[in-house]
C-alpha positions as CSV (number, residue, x, y, z in Angstrom):
1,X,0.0,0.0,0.0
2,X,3.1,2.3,0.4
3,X,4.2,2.2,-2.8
4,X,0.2,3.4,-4.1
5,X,0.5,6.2,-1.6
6,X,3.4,7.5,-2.6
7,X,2.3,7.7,-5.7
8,X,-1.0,9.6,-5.1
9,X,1.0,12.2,-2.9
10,X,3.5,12.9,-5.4
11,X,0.9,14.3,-7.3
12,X,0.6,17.0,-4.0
13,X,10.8,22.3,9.0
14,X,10.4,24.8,11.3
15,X,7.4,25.1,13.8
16,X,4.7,22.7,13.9
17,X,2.0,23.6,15.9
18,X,-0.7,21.8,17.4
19,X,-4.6,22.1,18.3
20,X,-7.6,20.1,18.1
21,X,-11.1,21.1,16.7
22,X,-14.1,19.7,16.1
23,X,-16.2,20.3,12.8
24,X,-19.8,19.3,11.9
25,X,-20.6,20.8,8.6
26,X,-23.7,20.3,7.1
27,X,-24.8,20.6,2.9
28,X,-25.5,23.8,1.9
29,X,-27.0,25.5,-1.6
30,X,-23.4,26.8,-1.9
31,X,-22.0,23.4,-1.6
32,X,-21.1,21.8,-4.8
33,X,-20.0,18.5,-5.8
34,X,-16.7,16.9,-6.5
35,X,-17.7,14.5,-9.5
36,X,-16.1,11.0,-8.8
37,X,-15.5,11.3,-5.1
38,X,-18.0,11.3,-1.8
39,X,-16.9,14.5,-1.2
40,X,-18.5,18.2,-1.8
41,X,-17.1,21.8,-1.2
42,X,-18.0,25.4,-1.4
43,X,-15.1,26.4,-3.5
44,X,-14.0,30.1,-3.4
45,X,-15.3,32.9,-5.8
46,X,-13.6,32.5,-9.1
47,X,-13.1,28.6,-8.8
48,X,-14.2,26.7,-11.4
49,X,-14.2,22.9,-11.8
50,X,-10.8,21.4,-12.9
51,X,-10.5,19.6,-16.3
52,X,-7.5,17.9,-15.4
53,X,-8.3,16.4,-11.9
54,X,-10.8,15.8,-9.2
55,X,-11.4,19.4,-8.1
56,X,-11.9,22.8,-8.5
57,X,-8.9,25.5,-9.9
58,X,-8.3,28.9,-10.2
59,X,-6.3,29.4,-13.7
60,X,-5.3,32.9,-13.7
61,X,-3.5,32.5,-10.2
62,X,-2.1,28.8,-10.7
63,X,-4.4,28.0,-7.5
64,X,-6.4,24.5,-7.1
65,X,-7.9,22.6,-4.9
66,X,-7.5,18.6,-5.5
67,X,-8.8,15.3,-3.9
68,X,-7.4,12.1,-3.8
69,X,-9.2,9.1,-2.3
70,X,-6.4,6.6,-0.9
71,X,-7.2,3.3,-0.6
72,X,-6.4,2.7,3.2
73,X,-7.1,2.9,6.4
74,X,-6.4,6.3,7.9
75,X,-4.7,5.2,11.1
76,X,-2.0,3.9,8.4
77,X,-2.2,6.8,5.6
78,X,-1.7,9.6,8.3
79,X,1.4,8.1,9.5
80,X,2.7,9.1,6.2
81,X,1.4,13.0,7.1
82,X,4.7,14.0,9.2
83,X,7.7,16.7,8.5
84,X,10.0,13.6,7.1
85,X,6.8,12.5,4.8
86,X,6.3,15.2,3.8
87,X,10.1,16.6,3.0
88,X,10.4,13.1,1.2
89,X,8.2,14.9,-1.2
90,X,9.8,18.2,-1.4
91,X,7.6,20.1,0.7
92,X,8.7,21.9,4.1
93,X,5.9,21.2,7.0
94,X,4.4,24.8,8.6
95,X,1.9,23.9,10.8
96,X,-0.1,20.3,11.9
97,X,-3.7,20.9,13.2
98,X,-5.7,17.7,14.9
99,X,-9.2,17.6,13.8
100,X,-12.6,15.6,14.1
101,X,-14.6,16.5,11.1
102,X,-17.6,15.0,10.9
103,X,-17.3,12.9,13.8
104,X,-14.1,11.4,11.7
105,X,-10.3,11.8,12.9
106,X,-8.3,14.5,10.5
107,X,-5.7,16.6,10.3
108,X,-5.0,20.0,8.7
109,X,-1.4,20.5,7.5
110,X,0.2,23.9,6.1
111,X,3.1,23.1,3.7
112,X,5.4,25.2,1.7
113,X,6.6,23.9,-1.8
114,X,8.9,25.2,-4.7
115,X,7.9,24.2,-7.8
116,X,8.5,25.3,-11.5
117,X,10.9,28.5,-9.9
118,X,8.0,29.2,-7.7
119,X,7.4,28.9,-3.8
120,X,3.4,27.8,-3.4
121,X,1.9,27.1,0.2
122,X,-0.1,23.9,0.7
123,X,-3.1,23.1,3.1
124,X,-3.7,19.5,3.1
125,X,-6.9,18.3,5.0
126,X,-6.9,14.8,5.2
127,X,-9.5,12.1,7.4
128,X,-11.1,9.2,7.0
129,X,-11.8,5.5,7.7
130,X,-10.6,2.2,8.2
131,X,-11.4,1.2,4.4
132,X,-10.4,4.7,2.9
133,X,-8.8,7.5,3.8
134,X,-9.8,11.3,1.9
135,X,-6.6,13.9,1.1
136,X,-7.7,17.1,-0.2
137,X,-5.1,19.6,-1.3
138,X,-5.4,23.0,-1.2
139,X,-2.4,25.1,-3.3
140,X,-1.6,28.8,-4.5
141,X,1.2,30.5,-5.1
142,X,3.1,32.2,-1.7
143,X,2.3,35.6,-2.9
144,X,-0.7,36.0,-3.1
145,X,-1.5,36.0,0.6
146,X,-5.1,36.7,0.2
147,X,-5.6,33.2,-0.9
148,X,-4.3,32.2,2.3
149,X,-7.8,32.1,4.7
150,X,-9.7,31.8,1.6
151,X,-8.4,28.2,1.0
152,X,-7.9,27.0,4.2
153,X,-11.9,27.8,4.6
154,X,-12.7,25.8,1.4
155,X,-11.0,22.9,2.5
156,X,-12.7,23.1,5.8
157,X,-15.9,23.0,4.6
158,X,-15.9,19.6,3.4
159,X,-18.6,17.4,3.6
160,X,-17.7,13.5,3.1
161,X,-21.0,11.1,2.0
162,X,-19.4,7.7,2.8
163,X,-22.6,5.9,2.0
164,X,-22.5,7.9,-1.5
165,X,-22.2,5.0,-4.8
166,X,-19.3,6.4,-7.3
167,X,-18.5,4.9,-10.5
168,X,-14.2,4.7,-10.3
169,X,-14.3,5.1,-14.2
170,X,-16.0,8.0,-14.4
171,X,-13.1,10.0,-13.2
172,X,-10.8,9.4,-16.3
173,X,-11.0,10.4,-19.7
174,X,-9.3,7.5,-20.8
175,X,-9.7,3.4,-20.6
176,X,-7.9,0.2,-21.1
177,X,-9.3,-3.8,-21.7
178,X,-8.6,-6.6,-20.0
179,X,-10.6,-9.4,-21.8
180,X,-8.9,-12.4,-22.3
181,X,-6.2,-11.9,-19.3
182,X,-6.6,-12.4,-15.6
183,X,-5.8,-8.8,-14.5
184,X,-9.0,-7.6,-12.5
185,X,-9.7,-3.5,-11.6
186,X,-8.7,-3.1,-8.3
187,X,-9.0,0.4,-7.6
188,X,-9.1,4.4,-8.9
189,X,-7.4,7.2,-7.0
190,X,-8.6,10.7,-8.4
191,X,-7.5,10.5,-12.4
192,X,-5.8,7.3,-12.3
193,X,-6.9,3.3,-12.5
194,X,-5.2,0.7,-11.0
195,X,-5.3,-3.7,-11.9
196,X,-3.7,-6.3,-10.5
197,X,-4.7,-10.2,-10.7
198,X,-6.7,-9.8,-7.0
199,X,-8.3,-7.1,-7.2
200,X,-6.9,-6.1,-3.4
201,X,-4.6,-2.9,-2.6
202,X,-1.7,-3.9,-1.6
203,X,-1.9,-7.1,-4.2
204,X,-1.4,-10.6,-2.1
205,X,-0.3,-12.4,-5.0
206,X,3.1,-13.9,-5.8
207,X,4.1,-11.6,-8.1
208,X,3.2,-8.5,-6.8
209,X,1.4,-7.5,-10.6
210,X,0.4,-4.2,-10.9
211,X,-0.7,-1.6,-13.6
212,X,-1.4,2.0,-13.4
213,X,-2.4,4.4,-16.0
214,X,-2.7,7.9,-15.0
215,X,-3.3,11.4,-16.6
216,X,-0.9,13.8,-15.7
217,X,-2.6,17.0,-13.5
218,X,-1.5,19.8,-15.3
219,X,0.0,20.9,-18.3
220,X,4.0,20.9,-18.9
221,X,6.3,22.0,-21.7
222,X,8.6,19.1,-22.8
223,X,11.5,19.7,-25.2
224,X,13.0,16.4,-24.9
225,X,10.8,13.9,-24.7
226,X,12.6,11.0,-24.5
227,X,15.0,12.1,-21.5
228,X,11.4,13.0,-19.7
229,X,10.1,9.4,-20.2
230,X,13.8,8.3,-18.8
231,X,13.7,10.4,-16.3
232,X,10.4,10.0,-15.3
233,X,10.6,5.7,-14.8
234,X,13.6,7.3,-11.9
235,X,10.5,8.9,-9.7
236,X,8.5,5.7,-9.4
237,X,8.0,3.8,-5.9
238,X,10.9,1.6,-7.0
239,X,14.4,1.2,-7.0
240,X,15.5,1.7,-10.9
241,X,18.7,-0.3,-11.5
242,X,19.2,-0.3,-15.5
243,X,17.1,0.8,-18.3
244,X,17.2,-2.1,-20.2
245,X,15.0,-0.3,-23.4
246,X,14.0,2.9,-24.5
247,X,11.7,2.4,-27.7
248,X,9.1,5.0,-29.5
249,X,5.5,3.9,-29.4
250,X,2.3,4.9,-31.0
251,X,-1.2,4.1,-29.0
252,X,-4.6,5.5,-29.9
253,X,-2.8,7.7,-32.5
254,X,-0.6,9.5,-29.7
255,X,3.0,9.2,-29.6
256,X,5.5,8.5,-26.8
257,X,8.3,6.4,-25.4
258,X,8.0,2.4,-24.2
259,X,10.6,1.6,-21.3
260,X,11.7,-1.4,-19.8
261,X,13.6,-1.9,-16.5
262,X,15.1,-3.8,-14.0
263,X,14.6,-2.5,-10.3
264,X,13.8,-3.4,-7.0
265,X,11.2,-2.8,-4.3
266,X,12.5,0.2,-2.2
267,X,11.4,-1.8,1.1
268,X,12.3,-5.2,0.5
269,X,14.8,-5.1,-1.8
270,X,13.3,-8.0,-4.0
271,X,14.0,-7.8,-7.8
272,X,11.0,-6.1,-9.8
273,X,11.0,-5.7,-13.3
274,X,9.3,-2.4,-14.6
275,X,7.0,-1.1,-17.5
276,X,6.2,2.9,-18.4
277,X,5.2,3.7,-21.4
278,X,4.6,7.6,-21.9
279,X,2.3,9.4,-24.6
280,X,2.4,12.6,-25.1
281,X,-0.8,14.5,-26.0
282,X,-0.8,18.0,-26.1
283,X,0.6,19.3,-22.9
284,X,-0.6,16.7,-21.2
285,X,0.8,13.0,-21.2
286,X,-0.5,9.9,-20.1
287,X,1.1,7.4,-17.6
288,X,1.3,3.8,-18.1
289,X,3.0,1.9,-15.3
290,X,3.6,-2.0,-14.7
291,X,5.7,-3.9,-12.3
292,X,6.0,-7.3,-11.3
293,X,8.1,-9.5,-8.6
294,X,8.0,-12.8,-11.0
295,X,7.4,-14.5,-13.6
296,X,9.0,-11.6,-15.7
297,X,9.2,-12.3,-19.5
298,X,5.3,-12.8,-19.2
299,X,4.5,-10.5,-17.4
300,X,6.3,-7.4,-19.6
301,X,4.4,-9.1,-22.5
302,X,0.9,-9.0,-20.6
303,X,1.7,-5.4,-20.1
304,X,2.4,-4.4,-23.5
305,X,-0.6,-6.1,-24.8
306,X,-2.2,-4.1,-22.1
307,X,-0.8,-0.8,-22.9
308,X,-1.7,-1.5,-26.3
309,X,-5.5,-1.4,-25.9
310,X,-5.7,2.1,-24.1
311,X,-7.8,4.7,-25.9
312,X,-9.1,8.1,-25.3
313,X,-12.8,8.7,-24.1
């Protein structure tokens, strides 16, 4: 399970303070929905619904606010939601408040974060439940300090339906098939599907198969596109060892780069063989990514033939 975590957050020290508060919000006409997810907001003035994400976002100032559903108990995920966590990830922890929203245990972090030359500040409310736990990232950009209350309200307006019925594939734009192989849909976290051969997060199965296909959040200006795909496989949950193959690839009419891998799993150490392939639409680009503890030469193959079969809504 640490391995999917760590790949949902890496879509999102000093004084830490703490306090505890407890929040009962109810729905409200200003309320709106988060498509895909049990959860709704009243998103500032000027907030729009993102196209790229589970969310609302705010184009002119580079502000959003995201939500990721995590599937795991919270009492495990929030261990993850410290000042090492969250320096792993290149942010610098402000400020840890306890909460009980909604009757549920949470936690309200402030974060600072340089990305793309630029320093943003993060609130991160996350809660939840022993089968799932609910991160919603708040993020704008360190100057403009009037965003700063503004978000931090947003976030804690959330109300969380946990008896509400989603449909995972209706937060992606994009799908794959599976007929004629055993690999099952285990689970979605905000724009990105994962299989295995169990259907259960983390897999119990010998080999440890997995495959993820995600669509990156926002838009980003490649020049070489190759070197990103390489570089890219290096920022997985795993241990890269030698890039055994760089080749181009065309899929639903998009181009991008096929890569295959040797590695290792970053807590065990056992040998995993990885899969990425990358294509390149627009700004945008799509992420496929397979790994496997065994059975190696078919389990690249199963991946290819799966890659092969994603297309665009």
């Amino acid at each position: 399970m640490k391995k999917i975590i760590l790949l949902a957050i890496t879509i999102i020290n000093s004084v830490v303070l703490f306090s505890q508060n407890d929040i009962n919000n109810q729905l409200s006409t200003e309320h709106k929905s988060v498509d895909g997810t049990k959860i709704s907001i009243v998103p500032p003035n000027g907030f729009t619904t993102a196209s790229n994400f589970l969310g609302f976002q705010q184009t002119q100032s580079g502000s959003s606010i995201m939500v990721l559903d995590i599937p795991g108990p919270f009492s495990e995920v929030s261990k993850g939601l410290t000042k090492e966590g969250l320096l792993s990830q290149g942010m610098t922890l402000k400020e840890t408040h306890k909460l009980t929203l909604n009757s549920l245990p949470a936690v309200l972090l402030k974060a600072e974060q340089n990305a793309y030359g630029n320093i943003y500040t993060k609130y991160i409310l996350a809660f939840g439940t022993e089968e799932e736990s609910i991160l919603i990232n708040g993020t704008f950009p360190q100057n403009i300090e009037d965003l700063n209350e503004v978000l931090k309200k947003a976030l804690l307006s959330t109300v969380y339906d946990s008896n509400k019925k989603i449909n995972p594939f209706d937060t992606v734009d994009f799908e794959i098939s599976t007929d004629g192989t055993d690999i099952v849909f285990a689970k979605n976290i905000s724009n990105s599907l994962i299989f295995n051969r169990d259907g259960k997060i983390p897999s119990e199965t010998k080999d440890k198969v997995s495959l993820i296909i995600v669509k990156a959040f926002s838009n980003v200006d490649i020049m070489d596109k190759k070197l990103f795909a390489m570089n890219r496989i290096r920022q997985l949950p795993i241990v890269i060892k030698k890039i055994i193959s760089t080749e181009p690839i065309e899929i639903d009419g998009i181009n991008g780069y096929e890569i295959i891998a040797d590695g290792s799993d970053k807590k065990t150490g056992n040998k995993e063989k990885a899969y990425q392939v990358i294509l390149f639409s627009d700004s945008l680009y799509y992420l496929i990514f397979g790994s496997s503890q065994a059975d190696f030469d078919n389990n690249i193959e199963l991946f290819k033939k799966l890659a092969k079969t994603f297309k665009r809504k």
